[in-house]
Backbone bond lengths (Angstrom), bond angles and torsions (degrees), N, CA, C in turn:
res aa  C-N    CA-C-N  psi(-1)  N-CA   C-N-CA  omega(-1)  CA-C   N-CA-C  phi
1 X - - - 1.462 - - 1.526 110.73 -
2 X 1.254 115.22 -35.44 1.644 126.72 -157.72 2.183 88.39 -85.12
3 X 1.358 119.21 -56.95 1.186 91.61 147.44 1.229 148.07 -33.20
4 X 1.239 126.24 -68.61 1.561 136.99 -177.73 1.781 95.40 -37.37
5 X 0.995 113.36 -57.20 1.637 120.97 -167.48 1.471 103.02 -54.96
6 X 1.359 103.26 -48.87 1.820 104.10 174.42 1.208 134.57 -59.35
7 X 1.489 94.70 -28.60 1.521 98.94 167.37 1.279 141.47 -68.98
8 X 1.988 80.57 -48.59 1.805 101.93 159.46 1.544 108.26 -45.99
9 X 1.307 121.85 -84.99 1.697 121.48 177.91 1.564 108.46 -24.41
10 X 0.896 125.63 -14.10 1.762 123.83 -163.37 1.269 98.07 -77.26
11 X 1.709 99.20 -69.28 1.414 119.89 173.51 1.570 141.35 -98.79
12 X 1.711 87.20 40.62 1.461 84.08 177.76 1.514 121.46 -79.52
13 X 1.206 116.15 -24.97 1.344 100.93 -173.27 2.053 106.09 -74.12
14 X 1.169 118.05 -23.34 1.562 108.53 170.10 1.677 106.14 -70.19
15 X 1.245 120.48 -20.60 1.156 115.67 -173.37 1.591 120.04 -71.59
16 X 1.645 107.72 -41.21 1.179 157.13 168.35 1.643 98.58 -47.90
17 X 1.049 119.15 -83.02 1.376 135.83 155.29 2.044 115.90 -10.71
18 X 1.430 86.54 -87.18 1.712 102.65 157.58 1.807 126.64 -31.96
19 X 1.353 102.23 -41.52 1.135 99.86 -172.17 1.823 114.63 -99.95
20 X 1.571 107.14 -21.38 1.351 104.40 172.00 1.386 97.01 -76.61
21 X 1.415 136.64 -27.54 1.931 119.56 -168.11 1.685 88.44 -65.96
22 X 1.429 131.63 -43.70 1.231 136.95 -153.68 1.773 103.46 -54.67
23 X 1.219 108.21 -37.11 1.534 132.52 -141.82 2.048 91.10 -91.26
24 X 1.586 79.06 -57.06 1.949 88.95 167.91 1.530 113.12 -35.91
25 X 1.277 92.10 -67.59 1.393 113.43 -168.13 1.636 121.43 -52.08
26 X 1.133 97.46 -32.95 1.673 118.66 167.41 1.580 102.66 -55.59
27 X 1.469 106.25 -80.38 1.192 111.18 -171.57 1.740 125.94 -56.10
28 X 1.021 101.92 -5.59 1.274 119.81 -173.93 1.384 108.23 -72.47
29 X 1.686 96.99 -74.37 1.663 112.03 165.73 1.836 117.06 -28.58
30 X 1.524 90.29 -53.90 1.656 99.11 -149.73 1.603 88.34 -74.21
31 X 1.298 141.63 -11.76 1.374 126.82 -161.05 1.565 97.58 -111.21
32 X 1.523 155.86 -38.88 1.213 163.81 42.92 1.142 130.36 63.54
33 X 1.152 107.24 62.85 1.973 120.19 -168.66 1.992 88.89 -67.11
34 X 1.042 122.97 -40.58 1.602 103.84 177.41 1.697 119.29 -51.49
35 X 1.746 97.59 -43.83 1.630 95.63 -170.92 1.647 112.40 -93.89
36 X 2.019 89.09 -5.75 1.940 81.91 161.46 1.257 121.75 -72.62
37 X 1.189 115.36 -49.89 1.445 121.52 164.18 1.336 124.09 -18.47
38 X 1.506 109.65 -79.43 1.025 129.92 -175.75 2.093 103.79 -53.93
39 X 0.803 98.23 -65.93 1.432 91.88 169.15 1.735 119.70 -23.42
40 X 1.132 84.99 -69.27 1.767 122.87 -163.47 2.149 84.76 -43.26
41 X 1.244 116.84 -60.41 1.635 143.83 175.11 1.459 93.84 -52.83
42 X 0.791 126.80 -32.97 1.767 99.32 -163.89 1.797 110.52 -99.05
43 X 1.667 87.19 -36.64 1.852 109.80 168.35 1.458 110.74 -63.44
44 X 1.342 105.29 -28.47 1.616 88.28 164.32 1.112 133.11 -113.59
45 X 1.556 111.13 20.61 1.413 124.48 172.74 1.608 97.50 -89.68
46 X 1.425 111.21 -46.78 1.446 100.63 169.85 1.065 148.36 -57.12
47 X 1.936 105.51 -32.58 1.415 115.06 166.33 1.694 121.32 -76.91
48 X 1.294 103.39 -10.62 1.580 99.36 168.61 1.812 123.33 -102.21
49 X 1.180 91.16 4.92 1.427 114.44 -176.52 2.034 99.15 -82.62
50 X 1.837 87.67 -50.91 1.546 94.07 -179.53 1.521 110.48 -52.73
51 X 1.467 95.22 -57.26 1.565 100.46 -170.74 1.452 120.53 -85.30
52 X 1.323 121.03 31.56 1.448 124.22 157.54 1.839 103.10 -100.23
53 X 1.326 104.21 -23.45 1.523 111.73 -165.71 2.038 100.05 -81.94
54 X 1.484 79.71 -36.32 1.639 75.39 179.37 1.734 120.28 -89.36
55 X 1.240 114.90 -9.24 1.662 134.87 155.25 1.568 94.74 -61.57
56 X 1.502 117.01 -75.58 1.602 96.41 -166.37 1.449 134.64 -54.69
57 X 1.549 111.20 -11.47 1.308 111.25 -147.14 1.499 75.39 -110.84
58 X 1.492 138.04 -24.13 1.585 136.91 163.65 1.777 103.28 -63.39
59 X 1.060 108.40 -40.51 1.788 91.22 -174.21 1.624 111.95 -95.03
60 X 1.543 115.88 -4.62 1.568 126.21 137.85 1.419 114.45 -30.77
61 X 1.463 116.05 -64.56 1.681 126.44 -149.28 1.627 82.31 -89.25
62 X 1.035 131.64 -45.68 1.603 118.26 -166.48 1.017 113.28 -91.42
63 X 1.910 139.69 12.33 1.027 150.17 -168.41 1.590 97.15 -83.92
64 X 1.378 111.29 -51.70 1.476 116.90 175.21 1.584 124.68 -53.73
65 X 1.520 118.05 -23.51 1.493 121.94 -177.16 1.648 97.42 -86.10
66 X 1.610 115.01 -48.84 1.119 122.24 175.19 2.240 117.49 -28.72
67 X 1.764 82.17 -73.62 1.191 93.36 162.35 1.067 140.61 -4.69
68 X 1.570 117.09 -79.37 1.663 155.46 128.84 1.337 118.03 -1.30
69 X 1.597 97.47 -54.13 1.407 98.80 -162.81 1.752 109.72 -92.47
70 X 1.301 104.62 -8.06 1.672 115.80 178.32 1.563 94.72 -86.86
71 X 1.584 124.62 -51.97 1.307 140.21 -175.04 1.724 105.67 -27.53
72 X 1.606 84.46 -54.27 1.992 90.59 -168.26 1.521 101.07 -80.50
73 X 1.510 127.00 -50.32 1.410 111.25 156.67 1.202 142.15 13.34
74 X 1.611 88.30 -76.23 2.218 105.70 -179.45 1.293 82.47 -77.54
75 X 1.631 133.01 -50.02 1.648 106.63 -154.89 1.613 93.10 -49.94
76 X 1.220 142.69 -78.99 1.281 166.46 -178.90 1.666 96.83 -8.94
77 X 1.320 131.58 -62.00 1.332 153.34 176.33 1.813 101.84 -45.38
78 X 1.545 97.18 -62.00 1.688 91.31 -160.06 1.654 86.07 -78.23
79 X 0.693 115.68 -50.00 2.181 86.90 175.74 1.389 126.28 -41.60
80 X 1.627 112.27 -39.62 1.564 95.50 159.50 1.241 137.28 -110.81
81 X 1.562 86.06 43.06 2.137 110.55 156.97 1.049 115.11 -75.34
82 X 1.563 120.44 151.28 1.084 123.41 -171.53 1.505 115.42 -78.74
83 X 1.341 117.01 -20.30 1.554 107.61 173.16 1.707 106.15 -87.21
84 X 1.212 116.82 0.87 1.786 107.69 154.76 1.668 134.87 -73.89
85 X 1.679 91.09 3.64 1.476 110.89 -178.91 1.651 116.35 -98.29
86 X 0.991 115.91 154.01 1.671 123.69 166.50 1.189 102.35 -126.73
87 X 1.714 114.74 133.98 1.569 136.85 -148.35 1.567 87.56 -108.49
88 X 1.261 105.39 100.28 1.808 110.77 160.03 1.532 110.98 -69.05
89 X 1.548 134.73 -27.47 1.180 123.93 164.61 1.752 113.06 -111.23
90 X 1.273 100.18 135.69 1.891 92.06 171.22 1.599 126.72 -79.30
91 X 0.981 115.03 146.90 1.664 118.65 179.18 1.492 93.34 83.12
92 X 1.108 134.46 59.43 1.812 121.10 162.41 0.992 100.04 -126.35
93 X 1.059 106.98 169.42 1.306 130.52 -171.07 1.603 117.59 -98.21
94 X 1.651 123.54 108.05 1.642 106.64 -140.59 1.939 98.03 -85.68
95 X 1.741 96.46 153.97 1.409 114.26 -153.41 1.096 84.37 -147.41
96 X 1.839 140.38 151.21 1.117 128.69 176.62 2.038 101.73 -99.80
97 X 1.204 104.33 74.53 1.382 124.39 -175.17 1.503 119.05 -110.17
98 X 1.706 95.30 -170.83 1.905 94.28 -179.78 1.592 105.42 -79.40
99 X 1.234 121.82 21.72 1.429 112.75 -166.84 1.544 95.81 -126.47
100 X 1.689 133.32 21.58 1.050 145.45 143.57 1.240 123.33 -137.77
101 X 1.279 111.21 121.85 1.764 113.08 171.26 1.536 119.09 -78.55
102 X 1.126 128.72 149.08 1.281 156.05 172.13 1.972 110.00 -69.40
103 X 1.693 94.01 84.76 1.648 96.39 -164.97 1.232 102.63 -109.08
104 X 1.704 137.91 -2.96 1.009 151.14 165.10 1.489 117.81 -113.71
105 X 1.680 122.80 135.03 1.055 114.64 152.24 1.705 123.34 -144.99
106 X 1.289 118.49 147.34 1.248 109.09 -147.60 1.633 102.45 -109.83
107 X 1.861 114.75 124.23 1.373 92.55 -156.69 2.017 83.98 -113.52
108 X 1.656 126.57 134.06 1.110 109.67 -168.18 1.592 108.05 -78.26
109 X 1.318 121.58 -174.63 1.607 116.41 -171.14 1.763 96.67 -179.01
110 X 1.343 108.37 143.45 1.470 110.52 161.71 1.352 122.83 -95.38
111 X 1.176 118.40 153.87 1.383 125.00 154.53 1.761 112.31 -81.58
112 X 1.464 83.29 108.70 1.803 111.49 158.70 1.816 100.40 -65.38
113 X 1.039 106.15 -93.56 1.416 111.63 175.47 1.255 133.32 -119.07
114 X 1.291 114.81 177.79 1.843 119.34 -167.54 1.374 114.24 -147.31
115 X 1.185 125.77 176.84 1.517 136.00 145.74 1.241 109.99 -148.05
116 X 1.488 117.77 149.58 2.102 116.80 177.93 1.670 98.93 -137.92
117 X 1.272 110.36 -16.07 1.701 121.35 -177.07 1.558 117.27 -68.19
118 X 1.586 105.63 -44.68 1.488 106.71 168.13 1.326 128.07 -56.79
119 X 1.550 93.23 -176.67 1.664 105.18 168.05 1.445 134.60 -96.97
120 X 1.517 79.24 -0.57 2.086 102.14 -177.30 1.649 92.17 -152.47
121 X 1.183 106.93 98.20 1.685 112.28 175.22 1.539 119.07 -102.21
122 X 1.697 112.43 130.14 1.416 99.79 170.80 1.309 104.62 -131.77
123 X 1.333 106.14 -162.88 1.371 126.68 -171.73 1.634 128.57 -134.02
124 X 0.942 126.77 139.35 1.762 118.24 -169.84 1.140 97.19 -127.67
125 X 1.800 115.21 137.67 1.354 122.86 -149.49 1.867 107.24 -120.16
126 X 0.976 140.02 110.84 1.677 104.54 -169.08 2.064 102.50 -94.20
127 X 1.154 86.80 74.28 1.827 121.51 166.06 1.433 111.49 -130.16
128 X 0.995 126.51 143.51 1.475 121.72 166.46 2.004 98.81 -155.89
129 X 2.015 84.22 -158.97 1.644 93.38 177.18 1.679 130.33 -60.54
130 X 1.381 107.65 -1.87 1.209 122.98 158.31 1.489 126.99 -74.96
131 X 1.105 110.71 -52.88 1.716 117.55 145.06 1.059 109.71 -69.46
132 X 1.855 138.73 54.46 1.569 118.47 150.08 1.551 117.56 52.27
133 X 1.745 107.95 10.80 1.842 95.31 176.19 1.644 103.89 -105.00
134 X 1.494 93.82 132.37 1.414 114.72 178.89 1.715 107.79 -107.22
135 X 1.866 91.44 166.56 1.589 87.12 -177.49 1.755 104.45 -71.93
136 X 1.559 106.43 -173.05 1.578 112.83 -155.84 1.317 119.89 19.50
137 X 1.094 135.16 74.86 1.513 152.21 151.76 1.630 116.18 -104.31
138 X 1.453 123.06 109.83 1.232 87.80 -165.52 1.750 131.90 -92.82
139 X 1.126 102.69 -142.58 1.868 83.49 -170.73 1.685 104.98 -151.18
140 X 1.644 127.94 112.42 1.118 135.81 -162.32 1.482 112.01 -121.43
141 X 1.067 128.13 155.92 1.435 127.85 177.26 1.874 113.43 -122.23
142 X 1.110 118.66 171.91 1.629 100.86 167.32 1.138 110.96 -49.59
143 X 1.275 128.55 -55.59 1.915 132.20 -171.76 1.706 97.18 -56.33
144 X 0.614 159.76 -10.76 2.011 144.01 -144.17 1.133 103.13 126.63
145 X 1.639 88.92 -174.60 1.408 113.96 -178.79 1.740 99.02 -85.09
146 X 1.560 112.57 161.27 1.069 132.42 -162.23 1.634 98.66 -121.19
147 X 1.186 121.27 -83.91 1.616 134.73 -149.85 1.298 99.45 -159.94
148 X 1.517 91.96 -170.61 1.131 126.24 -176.00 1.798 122.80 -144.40
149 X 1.319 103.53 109.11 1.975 100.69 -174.51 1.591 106.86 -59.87
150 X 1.433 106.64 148.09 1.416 135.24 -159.43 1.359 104.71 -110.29
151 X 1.072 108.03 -104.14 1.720 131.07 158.52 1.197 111.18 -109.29
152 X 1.380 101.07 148.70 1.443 131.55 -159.27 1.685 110.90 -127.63
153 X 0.974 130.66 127.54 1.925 137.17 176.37 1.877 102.83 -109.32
154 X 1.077 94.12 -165.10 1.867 97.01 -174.18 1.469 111.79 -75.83
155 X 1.258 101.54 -36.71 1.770 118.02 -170.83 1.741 114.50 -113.40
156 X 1.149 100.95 -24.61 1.753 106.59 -164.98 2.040 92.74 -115.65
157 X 1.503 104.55 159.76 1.485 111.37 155.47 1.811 96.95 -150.63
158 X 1.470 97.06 148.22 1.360 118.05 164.85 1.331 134.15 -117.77
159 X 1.334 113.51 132.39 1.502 121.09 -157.86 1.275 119.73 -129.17
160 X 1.046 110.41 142.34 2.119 107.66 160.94 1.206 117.72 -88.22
161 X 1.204 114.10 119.90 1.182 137.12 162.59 2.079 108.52 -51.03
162 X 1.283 102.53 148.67 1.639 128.31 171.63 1.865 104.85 -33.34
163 X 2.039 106.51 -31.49 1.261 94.68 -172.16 1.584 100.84 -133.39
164 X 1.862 93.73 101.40 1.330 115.65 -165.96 1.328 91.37 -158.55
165 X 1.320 108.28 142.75 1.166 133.66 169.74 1.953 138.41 -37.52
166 X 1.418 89.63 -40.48 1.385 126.71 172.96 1.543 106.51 -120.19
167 X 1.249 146.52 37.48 0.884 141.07 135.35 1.849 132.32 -97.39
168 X 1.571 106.12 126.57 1.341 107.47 -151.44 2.151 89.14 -143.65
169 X 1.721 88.95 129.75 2.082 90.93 -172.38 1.855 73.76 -131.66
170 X 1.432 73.11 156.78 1.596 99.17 172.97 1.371 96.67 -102.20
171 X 1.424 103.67 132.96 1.988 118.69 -175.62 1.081 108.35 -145.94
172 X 1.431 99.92 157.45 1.756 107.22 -168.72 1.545 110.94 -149.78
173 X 1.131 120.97 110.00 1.612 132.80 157.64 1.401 95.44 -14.15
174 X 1.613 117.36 139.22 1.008 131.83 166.05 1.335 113.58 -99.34
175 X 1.343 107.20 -34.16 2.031 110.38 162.48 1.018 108.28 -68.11
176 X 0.775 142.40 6.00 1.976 121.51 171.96 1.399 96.50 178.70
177 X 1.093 140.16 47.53 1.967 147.28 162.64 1.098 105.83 39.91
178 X 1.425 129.75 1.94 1.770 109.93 -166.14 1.517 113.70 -55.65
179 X 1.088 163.35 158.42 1.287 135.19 170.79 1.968 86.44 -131.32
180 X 1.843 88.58 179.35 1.764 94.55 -171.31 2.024 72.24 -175.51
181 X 1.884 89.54 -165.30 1.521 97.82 -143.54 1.932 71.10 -136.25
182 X 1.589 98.72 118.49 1.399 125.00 157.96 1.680 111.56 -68.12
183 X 1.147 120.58 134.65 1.613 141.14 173.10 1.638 99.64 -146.38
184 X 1.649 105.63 166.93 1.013 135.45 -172.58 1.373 105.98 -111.13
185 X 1.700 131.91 143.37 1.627 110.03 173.45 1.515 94.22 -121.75
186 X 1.521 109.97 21.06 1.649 96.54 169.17 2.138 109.95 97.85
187 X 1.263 93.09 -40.22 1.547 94.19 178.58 1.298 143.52 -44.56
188 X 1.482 99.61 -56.78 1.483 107.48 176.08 1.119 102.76 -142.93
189 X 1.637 118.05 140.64 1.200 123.85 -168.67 1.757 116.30 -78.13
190 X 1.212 118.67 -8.89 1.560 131.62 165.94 1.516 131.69 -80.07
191 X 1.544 93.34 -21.37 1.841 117.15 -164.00 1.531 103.43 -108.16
192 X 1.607 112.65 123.79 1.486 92.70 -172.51 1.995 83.25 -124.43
193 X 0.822 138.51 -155.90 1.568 149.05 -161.10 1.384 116.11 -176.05
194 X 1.573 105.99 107.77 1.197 122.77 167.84 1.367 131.17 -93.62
195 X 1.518 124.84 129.38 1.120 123.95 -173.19 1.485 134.84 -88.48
196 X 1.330 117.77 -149.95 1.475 120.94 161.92 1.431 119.40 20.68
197 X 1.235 115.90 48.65 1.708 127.67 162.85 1.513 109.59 -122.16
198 X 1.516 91.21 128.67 2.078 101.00 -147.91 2.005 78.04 -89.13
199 X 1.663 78.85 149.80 1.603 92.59 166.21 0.979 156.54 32.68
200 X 1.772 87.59 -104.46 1.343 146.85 161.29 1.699 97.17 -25.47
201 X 1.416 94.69 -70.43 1.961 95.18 -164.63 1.520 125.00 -33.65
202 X 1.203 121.75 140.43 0.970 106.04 -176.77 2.081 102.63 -114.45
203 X 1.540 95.26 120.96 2.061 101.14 157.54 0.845 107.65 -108.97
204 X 1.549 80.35 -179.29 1.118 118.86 -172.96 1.630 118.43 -134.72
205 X 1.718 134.35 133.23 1.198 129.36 -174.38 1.424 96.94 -48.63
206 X 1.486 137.16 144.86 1.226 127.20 159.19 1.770 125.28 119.55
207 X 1.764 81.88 -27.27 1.347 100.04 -169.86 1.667 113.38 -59.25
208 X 1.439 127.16 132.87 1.275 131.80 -175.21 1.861 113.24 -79.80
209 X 1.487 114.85 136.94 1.188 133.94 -149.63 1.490 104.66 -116.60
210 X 1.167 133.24 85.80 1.387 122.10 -168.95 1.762 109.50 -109.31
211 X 1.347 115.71 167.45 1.381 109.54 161.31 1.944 133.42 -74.84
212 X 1.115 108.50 136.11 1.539 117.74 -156.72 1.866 99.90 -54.38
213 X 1.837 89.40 -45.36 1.872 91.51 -167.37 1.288 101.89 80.56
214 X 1.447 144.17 33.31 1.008 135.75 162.62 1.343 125.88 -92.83
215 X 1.190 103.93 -30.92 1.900 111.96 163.78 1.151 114.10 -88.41
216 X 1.679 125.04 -176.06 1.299 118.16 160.18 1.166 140.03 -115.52
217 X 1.793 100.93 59.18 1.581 115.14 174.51 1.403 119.34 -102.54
218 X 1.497 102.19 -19.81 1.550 111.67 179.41 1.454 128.39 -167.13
219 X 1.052 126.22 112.04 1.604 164.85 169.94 1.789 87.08 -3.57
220 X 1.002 116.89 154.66 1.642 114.13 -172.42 1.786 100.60 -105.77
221 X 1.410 96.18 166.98 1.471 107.14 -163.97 1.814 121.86 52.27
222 X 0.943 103.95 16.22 1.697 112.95 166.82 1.685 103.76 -57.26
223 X 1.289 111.41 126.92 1.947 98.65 173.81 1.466 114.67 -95.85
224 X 2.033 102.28 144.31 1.088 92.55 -177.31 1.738 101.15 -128.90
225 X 1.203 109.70 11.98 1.238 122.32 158.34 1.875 118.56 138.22
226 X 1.380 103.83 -142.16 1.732 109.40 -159.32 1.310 98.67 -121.41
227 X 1.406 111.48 144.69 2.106 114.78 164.34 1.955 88.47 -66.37
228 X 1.470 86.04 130.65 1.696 91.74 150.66 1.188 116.60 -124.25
229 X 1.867 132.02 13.68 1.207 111.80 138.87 1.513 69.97 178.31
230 X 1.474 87.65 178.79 1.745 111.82 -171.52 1.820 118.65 -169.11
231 X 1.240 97.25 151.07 2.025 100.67 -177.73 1.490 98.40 -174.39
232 X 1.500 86.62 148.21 1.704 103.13 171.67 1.284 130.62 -48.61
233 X 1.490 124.96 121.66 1.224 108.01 159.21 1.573 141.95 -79.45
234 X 1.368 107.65 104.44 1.555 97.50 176.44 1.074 131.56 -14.18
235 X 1.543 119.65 129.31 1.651 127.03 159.28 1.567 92.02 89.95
236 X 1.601 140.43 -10.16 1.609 135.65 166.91 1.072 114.75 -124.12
237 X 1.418 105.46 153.10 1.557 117.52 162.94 1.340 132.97 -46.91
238 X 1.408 124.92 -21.92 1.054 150.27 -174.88 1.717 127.04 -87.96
239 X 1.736 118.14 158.13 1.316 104.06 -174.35 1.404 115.39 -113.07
240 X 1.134 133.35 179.09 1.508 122.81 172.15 1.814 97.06 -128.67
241 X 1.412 96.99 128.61 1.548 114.39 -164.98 1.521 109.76 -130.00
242 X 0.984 117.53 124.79 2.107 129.67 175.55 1.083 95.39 -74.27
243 X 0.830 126.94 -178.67 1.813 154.22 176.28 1.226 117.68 -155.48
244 X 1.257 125.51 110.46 1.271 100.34 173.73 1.725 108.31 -91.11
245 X 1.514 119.84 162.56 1.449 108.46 -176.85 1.373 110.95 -105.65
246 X 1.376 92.73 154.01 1.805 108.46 -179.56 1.698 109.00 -78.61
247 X 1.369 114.72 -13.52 1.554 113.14 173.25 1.526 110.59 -102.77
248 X 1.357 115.30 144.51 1.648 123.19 177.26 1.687 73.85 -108.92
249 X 1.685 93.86 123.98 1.401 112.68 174.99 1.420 114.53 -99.43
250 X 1.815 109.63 16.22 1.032 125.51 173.75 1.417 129.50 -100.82
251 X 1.406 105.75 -14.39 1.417 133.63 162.10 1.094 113.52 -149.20
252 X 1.892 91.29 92.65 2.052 103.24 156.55 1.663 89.04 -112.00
253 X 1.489 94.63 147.28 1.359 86.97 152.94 2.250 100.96 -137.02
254 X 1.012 120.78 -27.39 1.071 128.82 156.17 1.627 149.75 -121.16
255 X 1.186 131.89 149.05 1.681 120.13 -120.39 1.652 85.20 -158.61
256 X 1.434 116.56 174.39 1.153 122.98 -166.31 1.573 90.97 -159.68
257 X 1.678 120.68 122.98 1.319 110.88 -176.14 1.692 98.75 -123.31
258 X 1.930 96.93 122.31 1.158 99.54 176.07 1.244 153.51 -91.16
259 X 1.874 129.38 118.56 1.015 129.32 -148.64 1.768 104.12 -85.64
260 X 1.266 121.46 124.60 1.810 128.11 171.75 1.437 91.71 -88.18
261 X 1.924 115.22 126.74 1.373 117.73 174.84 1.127 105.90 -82.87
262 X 1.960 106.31 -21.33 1.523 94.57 -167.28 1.711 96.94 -127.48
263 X 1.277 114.24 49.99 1.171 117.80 149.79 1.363 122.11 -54.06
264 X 1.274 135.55 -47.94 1.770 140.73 -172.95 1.685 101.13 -56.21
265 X 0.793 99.85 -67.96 1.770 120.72 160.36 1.582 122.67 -7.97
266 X 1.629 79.42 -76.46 1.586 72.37 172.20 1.135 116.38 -88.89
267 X 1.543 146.39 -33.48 1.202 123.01 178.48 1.622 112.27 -77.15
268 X 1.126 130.46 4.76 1.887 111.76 156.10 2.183 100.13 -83.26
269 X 0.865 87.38 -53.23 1.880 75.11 171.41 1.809 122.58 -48.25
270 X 1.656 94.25 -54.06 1.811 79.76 148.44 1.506 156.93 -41.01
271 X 1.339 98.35 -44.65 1.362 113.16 177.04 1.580 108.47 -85.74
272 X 1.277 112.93 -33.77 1.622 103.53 174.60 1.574 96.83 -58.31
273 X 1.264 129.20 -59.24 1.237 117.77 -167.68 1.717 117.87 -54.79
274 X 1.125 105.32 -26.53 1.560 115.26 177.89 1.974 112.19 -54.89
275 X 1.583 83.64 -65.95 1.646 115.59 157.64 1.941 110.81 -13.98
């Protein structure tokens, strides 16, 4: 206390000082409808200045739950799409009934991390064997297809991404069904290259690139992008075609990894037929 007093005495006359400008300043305002005004205008340019700064930086922190909470949404949505169904009768008319089973389901997930720069790019998912995600399941975003899960831990899964070395989807022209087998040659992280389309076919720049749905990594007609140009290869029947992709593998931040109910299914009926 015996301090505090000393200090005060130290500085009373700045204090003194301080408190008569304060006192001015009062009276100033209160007598002075111009410099009340003006006051009145600037104090509340500041206080709404504060509180727009402290609104943004609040719908910053809740942007991420938001996120999340739209994320599981669409997952929620594309399960009760109609191409998440398998038609126990043909020619109906689709109904989410006993006359379609539930052969897709879409579980949402973020991307922890990525790569698109390499020559073998993946992705780390914070989903794992706790969420029911197994390896080859595949992995789509609103824009396209994404990957494919690798290995899987309790909490985390890891995947290859569309631009990997060993990554290979069955795709099919939507103008004319031909389908062939998408790969990556490493070049550009936007440009992917589809194969095994004879000749004959005829594109078009523009033409839309979807997934076949013939295996059981991914639901058919999923998009994975556009021809951005194409020409024969010498000495084959065949054409050589770009793609451009419907995903910027430079910004994912949320993903949807898809579960096949009746994946088991079909591949033991496969292999008997192999058999």
């Amino acid at each position: 206390m015996r301090n505090l007093i000393q200090l005060i005495w130290k500085y009373h006359f700045i204090l003194l000082f301080v408190f008569a400008e304060i006192v001015c300043f009062g009276i100033l305002i209160q007598n002075n409808s111009f410099h009340k005004a003006n006051f009145l205008d600037s104090a509340n340019e500041m206080s709404g200045d504060a509180f727009q700064t402290l609104n943004e930086a609040k719908e910053y922190i809740e942007l991420k739950a938001v996120n999340k909470s739209l994320s599981e949404e669409n997952a929620r949505l594309r399960s009760e799409a109609q191409t998440a169904y398998f038609s126990l009768t043909p020619d109906v008319r689709f109904f989410n009934d006993s006359a379609h089973l539930l052969q897709y389901e879409f579980l949402s997930s973020k991307v922890i991390n990525s790569t698109s720069s390499k020559r073998s790019n993946y992705l780390t998912l914070d989903r794992g064997e706790r969420n029911d995600v197994m390896p080859e399941m595949g992995i789509i975003s609103d824009n396209g297809v994404v990957g494919i899960v690798k290995t899987t831990s309790t909490n985390y899964s890891f995947a290859i991404s569309l631009l990997h070395k060993d990554t290979k989807v069955s795709a099919r022209l939507k103008s004319n069904n031909y389908f062939g087998i998408l790969t990556w040659d490493g070049s550009n992280p936007k440009v992917a290259q589809l194969d095994d389309i004879p000749a004959h076919v005829i594109l078009k720049v523009g033409d839309t690139l979807v997934t076949r749905g013939s295996g059981t990594v991914f639901p058919p007609d999923v998009l994975i992008g556009t021809v951005r140009d194409f020409e024969k290869i010498e000495g084959t029947d065949f054409q050589a075609i770009n793609i451009d992709l419907s995903v910027d593998f430079g910004n994912i931040s949320y993903v949807y990894v898809v579960r096949n109910k009746l994946k088991i299914e079909q591949q033991q009926i496969e292999t008997l037929e192999e058999e």
